[in-house]
Backbone as XML, in Angstrom:
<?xml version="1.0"?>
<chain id="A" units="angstrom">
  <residue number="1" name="UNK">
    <atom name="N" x="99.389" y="106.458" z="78.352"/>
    <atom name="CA" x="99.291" y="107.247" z="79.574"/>
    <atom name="C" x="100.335" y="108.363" z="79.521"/>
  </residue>
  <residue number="2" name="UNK">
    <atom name="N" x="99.858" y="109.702" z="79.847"/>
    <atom name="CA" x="100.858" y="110.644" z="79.526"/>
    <atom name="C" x="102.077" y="110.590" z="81.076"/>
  </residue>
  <residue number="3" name="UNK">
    <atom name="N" x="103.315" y="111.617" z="80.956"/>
    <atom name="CA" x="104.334" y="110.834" z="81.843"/>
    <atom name="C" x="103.852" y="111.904" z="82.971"/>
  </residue>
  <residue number="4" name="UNK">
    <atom name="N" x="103.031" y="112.492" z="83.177"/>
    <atom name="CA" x="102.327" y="112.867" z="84.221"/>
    <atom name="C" x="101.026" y="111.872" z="85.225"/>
  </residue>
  <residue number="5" name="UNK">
    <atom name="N" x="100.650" y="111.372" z="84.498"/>
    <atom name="CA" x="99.732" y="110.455" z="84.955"/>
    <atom name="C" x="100.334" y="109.520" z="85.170"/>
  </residue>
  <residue number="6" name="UNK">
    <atom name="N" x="101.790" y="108.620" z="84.663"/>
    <atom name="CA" x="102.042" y="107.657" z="84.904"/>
    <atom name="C" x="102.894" y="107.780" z="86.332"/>
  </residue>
  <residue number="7" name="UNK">
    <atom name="N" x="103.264" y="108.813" z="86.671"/>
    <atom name="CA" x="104.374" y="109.546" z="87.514"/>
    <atom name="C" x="103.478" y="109.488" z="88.705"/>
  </residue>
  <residue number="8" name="UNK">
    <atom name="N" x="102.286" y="110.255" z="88.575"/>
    <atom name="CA" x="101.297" y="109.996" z="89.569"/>
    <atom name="C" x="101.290" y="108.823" z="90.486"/>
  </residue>
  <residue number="9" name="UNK">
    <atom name="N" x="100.742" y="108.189" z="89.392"/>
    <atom name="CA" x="101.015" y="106.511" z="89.530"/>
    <atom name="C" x="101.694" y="106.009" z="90.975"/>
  </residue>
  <residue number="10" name="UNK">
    <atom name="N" x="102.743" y="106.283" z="90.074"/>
    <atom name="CA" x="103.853" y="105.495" z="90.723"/>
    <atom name="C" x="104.463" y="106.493" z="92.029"/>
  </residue>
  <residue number="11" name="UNK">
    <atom name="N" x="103.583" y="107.633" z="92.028"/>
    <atom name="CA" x="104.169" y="108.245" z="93.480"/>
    <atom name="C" x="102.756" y="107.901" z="94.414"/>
  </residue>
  <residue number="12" name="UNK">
    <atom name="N" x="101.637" y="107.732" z="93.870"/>
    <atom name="CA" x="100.659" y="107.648" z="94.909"/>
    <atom name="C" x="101.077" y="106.098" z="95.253"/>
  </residue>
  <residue number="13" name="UNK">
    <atom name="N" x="101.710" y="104.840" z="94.483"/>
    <atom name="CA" x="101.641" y="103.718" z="94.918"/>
    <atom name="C" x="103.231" y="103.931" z="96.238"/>
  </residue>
  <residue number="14" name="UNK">
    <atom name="N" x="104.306" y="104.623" z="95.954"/>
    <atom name="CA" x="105.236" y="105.110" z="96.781"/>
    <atom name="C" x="104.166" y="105.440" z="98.247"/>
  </residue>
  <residue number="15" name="UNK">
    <atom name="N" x="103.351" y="106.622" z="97.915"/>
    <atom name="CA" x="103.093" y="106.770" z="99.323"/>
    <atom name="C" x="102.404" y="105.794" z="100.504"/>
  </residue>
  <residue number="16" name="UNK">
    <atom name="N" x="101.660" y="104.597" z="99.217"/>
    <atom name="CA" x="100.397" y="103.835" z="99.608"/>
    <atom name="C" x="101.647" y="102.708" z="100.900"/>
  </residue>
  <residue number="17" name="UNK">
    <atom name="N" x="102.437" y="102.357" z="100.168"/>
    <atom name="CA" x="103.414" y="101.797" z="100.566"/>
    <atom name="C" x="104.139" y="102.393" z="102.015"/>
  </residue>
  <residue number="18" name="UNK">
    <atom name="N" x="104.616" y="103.547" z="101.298"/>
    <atom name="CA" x="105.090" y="104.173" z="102.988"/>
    <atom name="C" x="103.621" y="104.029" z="104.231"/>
  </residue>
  <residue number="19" name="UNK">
    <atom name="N" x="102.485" y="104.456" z="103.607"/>
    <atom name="CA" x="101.525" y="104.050" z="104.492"/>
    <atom name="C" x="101.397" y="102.541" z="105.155"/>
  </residue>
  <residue number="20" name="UNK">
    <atom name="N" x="101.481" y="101.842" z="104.389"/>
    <atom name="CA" x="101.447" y="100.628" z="104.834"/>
    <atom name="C" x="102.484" y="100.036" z="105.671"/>
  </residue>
  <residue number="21" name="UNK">
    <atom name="N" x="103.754" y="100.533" z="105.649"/>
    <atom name="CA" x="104.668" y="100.516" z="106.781"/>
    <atom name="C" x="104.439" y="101.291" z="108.008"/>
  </residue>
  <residue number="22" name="UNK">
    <atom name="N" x="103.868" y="102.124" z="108.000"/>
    <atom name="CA" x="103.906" y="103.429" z="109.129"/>
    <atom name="C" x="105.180" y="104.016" z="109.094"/>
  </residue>
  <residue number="23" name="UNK">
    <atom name="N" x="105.484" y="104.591" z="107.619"/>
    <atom name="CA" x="106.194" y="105.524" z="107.619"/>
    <atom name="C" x="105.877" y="106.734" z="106.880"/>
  </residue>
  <residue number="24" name="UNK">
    <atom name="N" x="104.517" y="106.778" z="106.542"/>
    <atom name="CA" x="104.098" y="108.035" z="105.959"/>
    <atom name="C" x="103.608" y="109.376" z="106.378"/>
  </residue>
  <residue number="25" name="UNK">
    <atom name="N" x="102.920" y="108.779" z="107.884"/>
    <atom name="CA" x="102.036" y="109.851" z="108.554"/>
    <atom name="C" x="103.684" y="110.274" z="109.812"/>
  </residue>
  <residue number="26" name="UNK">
    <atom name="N" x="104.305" y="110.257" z="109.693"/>
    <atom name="CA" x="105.522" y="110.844" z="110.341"/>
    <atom name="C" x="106.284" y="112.229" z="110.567"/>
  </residue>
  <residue number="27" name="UNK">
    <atom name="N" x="106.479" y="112.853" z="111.459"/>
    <atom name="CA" x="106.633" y="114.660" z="111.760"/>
    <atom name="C" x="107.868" y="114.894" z="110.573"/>
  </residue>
  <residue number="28" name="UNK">
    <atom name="N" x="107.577" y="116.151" z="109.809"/>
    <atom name="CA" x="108.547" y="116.733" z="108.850"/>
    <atom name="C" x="109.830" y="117.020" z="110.140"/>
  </residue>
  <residue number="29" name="UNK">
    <atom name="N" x="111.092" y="116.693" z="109.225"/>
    <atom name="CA" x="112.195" y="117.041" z="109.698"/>
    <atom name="C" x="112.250" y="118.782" z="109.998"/>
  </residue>
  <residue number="30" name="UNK">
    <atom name="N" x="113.233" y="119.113" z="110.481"/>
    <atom name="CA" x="113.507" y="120.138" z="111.320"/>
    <atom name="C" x="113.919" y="120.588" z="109.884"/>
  </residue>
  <residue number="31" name="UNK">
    <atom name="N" x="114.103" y="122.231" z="109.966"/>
    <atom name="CA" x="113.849" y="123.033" z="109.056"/>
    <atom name="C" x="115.657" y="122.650" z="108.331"/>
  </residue>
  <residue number="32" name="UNK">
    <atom name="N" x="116.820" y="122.625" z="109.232"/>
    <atom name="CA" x="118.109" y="122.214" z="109.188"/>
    <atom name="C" x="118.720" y="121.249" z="108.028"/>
  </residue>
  <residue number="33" name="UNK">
    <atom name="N" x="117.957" y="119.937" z="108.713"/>
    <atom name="CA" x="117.699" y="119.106" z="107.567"/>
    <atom name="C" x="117.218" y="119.191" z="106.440"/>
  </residue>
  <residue number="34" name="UNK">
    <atom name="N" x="116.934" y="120.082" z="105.645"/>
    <atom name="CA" x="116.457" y="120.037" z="104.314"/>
    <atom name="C" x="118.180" y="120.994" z="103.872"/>
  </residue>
  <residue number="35" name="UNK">
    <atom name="N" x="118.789" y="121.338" z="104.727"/>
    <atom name="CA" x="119.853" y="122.260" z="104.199"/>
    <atom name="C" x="121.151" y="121.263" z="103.345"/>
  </residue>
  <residue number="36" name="UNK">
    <atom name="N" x="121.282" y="119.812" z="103.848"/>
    <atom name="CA" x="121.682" y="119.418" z="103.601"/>
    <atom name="C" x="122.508" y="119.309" z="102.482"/>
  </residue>
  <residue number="37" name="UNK">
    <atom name="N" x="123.376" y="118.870" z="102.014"/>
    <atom name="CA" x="124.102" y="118.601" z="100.172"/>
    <atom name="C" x="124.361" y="117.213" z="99.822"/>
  </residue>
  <residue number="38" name="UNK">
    <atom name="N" x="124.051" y="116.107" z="100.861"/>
    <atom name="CA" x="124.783" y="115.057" z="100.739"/>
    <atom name="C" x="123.295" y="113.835" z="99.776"/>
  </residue>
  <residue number="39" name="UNK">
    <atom name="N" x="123.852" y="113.531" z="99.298"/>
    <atom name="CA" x="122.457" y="112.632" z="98.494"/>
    <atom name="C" x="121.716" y="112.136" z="98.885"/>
  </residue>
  <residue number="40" name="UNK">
    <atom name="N" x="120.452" y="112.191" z="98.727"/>
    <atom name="CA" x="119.098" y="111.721" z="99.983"/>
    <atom name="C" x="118.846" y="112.213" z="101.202"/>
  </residue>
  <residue number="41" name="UNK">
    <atom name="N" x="119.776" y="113.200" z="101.483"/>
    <atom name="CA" x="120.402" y="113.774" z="102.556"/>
    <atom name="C" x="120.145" y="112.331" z="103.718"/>
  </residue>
  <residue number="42" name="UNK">
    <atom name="N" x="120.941" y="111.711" z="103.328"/>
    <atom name="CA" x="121.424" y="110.236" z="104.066"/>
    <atom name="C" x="122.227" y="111.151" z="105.619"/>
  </residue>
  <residue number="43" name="UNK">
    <atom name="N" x="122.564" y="112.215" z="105.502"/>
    <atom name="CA" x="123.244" y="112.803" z="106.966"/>
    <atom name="C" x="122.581" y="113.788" z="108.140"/>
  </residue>
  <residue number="44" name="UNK">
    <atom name="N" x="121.074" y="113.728" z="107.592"/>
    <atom name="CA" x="120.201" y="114.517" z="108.511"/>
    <atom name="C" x="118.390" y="113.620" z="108.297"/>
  </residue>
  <residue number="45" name="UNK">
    <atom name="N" x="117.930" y="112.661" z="107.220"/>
    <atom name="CA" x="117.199" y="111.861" z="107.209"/>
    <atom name="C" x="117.114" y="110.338" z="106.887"/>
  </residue>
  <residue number="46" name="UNK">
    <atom name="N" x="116.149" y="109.895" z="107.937"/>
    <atom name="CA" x="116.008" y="108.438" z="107.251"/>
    <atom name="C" x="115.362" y="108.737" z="105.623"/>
  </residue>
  <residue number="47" name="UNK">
    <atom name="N" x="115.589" y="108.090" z="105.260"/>
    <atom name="CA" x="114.980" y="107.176" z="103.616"/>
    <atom name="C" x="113.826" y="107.126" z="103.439"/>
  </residue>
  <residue number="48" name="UNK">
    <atom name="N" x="113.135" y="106.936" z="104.188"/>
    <atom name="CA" x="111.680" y="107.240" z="104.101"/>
    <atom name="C" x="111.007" y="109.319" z="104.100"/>
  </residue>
  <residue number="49" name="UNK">
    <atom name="N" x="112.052" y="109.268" z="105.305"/>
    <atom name="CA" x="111.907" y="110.718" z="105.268"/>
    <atom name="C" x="111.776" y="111.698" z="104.252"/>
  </residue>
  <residue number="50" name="UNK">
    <atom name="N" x="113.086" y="111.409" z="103.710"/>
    <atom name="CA" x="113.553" y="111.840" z="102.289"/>
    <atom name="C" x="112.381" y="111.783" z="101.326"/>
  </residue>
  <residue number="51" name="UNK">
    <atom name="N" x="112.303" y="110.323" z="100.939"/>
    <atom name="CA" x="111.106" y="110.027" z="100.061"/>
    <atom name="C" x="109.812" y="111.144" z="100.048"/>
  </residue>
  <residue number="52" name="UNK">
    <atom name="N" x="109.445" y="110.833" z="101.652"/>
    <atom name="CA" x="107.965" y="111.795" z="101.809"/>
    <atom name="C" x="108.408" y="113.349" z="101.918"/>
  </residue>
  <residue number="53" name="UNK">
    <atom name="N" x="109.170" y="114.155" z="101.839"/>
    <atom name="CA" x="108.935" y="115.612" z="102.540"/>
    <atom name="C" x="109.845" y="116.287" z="101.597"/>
  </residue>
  <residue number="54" name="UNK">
    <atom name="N" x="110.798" y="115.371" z="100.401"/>
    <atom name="CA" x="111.646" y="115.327" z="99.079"/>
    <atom name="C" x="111.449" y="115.210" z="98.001"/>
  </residue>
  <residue number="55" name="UNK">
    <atom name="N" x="111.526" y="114.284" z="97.859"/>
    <atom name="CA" x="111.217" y="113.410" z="96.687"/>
    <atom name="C" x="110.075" y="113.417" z="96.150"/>
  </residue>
  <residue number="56" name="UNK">
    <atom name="N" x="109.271" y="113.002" z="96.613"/>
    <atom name="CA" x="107.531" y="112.764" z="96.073"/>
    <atom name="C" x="107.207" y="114.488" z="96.205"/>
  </residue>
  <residue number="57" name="UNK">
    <atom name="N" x="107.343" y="115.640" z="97.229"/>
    <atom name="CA" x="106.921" y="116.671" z="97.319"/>
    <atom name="C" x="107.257" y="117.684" z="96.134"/>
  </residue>
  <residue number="58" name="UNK">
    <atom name="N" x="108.232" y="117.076" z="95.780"/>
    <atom name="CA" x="109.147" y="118.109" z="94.479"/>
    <atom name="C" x="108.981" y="118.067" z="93.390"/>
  </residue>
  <residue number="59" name="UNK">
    <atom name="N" x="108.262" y="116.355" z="93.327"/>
    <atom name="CA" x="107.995" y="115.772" z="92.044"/>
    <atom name="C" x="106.362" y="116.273" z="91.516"/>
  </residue>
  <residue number="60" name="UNK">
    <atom name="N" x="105.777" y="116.153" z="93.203"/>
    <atom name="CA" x="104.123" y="116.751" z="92.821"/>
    <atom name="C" x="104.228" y="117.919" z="92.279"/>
  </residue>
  <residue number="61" name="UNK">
    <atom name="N" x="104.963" y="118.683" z="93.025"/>
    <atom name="CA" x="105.786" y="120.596" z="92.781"/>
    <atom name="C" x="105.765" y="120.705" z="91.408"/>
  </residue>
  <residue number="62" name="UNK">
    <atom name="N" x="106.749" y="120.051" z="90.762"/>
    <atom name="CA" x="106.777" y="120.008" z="89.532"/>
    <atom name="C" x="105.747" y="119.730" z="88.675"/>
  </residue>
  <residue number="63" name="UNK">
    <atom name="N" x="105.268" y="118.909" z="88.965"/>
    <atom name="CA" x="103.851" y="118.333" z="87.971"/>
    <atom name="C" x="102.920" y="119.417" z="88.030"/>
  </residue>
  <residue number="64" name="UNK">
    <atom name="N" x="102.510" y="119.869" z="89.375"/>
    <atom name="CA" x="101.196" y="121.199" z="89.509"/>
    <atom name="C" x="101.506" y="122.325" z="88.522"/>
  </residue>
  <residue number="65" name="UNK">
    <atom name="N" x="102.814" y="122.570" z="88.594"/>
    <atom name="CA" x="103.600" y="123.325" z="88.150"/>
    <atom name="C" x="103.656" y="123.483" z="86.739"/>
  </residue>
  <residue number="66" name="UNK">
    <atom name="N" x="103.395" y="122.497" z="85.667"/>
    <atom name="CA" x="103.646" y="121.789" z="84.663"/>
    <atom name="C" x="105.105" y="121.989" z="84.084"/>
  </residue>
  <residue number="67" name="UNK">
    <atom name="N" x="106.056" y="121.974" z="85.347"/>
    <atom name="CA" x="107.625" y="121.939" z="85.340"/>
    <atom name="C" x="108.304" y="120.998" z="85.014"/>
  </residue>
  <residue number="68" name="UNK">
    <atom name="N" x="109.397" y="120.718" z="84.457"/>
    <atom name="CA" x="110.394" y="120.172" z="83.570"/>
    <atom name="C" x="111.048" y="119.058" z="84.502"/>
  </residue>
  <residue number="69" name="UNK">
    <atom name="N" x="110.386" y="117.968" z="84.224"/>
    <atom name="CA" x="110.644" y="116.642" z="85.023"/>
    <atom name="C" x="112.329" y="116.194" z="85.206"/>
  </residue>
  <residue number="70" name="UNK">
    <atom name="N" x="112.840" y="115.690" z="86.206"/>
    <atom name="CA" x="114.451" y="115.737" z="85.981"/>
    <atom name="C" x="114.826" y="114.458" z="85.191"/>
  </residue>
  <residue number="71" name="UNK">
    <atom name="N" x="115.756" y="114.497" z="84.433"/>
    <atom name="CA" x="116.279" y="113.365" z="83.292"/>
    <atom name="C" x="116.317" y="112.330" z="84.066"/>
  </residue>
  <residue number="72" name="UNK">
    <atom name="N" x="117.146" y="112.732" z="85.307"/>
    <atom name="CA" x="117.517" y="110.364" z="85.714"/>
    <atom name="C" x="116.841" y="110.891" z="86.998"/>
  </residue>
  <residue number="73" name="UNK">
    <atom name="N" x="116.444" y="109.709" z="87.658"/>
    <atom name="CA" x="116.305" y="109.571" z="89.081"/>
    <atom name="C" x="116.697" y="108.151" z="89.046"/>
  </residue>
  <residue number="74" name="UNK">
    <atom name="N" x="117.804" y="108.007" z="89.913"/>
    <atom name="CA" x="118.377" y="106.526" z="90.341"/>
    <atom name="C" x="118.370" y="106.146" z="92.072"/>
  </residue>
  <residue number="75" name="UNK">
    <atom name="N" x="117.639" y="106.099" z="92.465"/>
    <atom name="CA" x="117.090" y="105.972" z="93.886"/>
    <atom name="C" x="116.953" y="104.387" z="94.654"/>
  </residue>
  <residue number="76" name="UNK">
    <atom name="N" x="117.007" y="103.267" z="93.563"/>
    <atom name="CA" x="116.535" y="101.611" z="93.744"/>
    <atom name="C" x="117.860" y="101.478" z="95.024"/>
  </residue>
  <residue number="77" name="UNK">
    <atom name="N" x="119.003" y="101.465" z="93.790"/>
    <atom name="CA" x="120.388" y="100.913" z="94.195"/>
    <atom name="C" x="120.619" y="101.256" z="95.610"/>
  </residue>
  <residue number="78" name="UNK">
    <atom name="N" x="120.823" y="102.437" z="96.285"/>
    <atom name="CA" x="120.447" y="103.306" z="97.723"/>
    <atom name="C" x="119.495" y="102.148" z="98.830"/>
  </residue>
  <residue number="79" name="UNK">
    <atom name="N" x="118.423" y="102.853" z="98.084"/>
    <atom name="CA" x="117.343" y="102.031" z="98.718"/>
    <atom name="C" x="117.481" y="100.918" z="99.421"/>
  </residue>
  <residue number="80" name="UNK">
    <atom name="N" x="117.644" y="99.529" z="97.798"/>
    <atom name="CA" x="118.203" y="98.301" z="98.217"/>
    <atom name="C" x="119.121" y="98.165" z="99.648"/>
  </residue>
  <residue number="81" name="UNK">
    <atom name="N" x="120.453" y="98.884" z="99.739"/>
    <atom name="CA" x="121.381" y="98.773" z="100.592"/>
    <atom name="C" x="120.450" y="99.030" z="101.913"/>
  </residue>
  <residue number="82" name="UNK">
    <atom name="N" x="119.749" y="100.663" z="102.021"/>
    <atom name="CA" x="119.253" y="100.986" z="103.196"/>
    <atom name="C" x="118.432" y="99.750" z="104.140"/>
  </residue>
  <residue number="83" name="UNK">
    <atom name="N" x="117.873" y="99.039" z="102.807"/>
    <atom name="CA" x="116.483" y="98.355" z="103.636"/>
    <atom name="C" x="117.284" y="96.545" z="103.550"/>
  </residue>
  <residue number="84" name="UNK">
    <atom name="N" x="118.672" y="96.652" z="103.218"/>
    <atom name="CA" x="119.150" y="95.160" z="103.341"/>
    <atom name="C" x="118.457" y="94.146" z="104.540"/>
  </residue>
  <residue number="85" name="UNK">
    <atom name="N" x="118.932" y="94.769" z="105.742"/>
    <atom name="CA" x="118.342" y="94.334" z="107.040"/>
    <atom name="C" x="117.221" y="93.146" z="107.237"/>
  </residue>
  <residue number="86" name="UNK">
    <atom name="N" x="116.268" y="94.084" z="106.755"/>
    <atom name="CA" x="114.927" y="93.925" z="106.429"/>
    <atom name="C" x="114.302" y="93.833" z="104.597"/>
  </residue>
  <residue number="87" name="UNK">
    <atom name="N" x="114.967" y="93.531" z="104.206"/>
    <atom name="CA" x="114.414" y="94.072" z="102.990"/>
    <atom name="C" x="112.959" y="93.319" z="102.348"/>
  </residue>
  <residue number="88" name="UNK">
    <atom name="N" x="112.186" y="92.045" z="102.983"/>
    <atom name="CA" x="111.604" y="91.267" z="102.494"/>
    <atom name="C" x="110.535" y="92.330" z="103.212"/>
  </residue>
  <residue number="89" name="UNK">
    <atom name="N" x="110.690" y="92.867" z="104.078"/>
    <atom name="CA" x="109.313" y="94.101" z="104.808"/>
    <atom name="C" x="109.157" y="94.927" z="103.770"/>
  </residue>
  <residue number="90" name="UNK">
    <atom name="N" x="109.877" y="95.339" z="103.576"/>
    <atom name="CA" x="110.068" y="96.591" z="102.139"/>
    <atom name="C" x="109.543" y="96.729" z="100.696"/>
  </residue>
  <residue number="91" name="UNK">
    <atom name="N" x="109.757" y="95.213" z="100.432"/>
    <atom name="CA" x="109.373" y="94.724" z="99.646"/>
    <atom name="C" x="108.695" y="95.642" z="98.593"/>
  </residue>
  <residue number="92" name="UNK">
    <atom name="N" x="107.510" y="95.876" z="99.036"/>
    <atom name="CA" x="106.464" y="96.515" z="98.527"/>
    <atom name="C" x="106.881" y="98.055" z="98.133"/>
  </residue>
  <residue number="93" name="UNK">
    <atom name="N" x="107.581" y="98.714" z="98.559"/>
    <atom name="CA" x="108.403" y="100.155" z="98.888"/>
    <atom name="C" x="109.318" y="100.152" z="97.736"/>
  </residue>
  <residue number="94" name="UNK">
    <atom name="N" x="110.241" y="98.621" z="97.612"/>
    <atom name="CA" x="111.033" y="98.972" z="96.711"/>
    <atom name="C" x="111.262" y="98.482" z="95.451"/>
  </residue>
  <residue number="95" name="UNK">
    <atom name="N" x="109.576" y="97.884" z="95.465"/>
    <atom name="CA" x="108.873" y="97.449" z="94.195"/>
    <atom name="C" x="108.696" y="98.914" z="93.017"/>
  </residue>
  <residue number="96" name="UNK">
    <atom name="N" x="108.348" y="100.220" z="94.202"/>
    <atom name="CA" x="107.998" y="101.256" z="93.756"/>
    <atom name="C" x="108.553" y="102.105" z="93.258"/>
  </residue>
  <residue number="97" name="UNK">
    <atom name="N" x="109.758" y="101.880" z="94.411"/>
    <atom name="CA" x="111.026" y="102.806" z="94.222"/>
    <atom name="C" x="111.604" y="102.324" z="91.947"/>
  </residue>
  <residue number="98" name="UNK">
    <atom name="N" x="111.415" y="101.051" z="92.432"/>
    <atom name="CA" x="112.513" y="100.451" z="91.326"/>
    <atom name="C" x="111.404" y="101.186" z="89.957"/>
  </residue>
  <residue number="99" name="UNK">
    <atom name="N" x="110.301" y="101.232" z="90.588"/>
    <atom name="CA" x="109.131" y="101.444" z="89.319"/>
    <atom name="C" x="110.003" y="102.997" z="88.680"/>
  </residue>
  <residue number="100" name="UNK">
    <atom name="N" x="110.065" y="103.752" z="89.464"/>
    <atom name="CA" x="110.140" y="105.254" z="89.622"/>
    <atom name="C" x="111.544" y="105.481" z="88.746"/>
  </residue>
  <residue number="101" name="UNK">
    <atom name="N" x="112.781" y="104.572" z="88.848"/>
    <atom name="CA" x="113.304" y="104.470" z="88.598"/>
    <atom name="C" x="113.596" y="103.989" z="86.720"/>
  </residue>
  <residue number="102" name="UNK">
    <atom name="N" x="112.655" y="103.242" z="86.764"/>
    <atom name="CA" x="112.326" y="102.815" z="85.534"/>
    <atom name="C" x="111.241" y="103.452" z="84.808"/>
  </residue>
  <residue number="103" name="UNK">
    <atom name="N" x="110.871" y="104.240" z="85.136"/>
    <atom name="CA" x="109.869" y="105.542" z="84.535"/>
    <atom name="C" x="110.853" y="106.391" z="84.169"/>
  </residue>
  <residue number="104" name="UNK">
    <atom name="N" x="111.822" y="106.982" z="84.840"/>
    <atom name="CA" x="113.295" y="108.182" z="84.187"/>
    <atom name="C" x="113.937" y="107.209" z="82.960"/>
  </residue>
  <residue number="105" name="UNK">
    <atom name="N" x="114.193" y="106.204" z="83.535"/>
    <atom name="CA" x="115.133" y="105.485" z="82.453"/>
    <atom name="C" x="114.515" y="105.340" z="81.044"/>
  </residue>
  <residue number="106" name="UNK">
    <atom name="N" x="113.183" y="105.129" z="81.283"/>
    <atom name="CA" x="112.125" y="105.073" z="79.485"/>
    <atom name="C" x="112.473" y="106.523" z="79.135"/>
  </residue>
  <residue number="107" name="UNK">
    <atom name="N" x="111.875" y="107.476" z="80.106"/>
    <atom name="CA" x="111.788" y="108.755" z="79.454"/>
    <atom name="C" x="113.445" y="109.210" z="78.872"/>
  </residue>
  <residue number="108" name="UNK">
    <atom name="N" x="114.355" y="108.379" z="79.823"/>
    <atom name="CA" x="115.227" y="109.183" z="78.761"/>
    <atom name="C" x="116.091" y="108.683" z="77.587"/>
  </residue>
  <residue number="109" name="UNK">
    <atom name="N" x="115.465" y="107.577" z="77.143"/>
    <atom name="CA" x="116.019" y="106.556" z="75.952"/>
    <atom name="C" x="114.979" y="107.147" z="74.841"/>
  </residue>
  <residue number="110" name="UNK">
    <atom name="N" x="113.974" y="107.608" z="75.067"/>
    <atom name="CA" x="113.579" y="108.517" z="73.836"/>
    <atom name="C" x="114.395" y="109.969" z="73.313"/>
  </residue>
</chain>
């Protein structure tokens, strides 16, 4: 599977997931919040937020694009902490996350 298709993958199963929580169909943050510098921008969005209107949007960006995928994405470790609370709800979310995570880490041991 090429690392476009597998990337796919693992962002359409990300969103299937945020869907299945009811955190996917949710209003984009205020224009402010994307100005952010702080990682995940953890100081103007929830985690989910991030994920949908960030993360997955930048990554599709890139792919349409046929743009230069970024070396690491380490996103699990974060995650884990955010969804401690609850984390057995999540479950499924950070089955995906960890996937995503482990898709950068192959690509960059070659």
């Amino acid at each position: 599977m090429s690392d476009y298709k597998e990337l796919e993958a693992i962002l359409t199963e990300m969103e299937t997931e945020l869907s299945k929580l009811g955190l996917w169909d949710v209003p984009e943050p205020e224009a402010k919040a994307f100005e952010s510098r702080t990682p995940f921008f953890l100081d103007t969005m929830e985690l989910h937020e991030w994920l949908r209107y960030v993360l997955i949007k930048k990554l599709r960006a890139l792919m349409a694009a046929s743009g230069t995928l970024p070396e690491k994405v380490e996103i699990f470790p974060y995650a884990y902490e955010f969804y401690n609370e609850d984390r057995s709800r999540y479950l499924g979310l950070l089955r995906s996350i960890h996937r995503l995570d482990s898709f950068f880490r192959k690509r960059e041991r070659r």
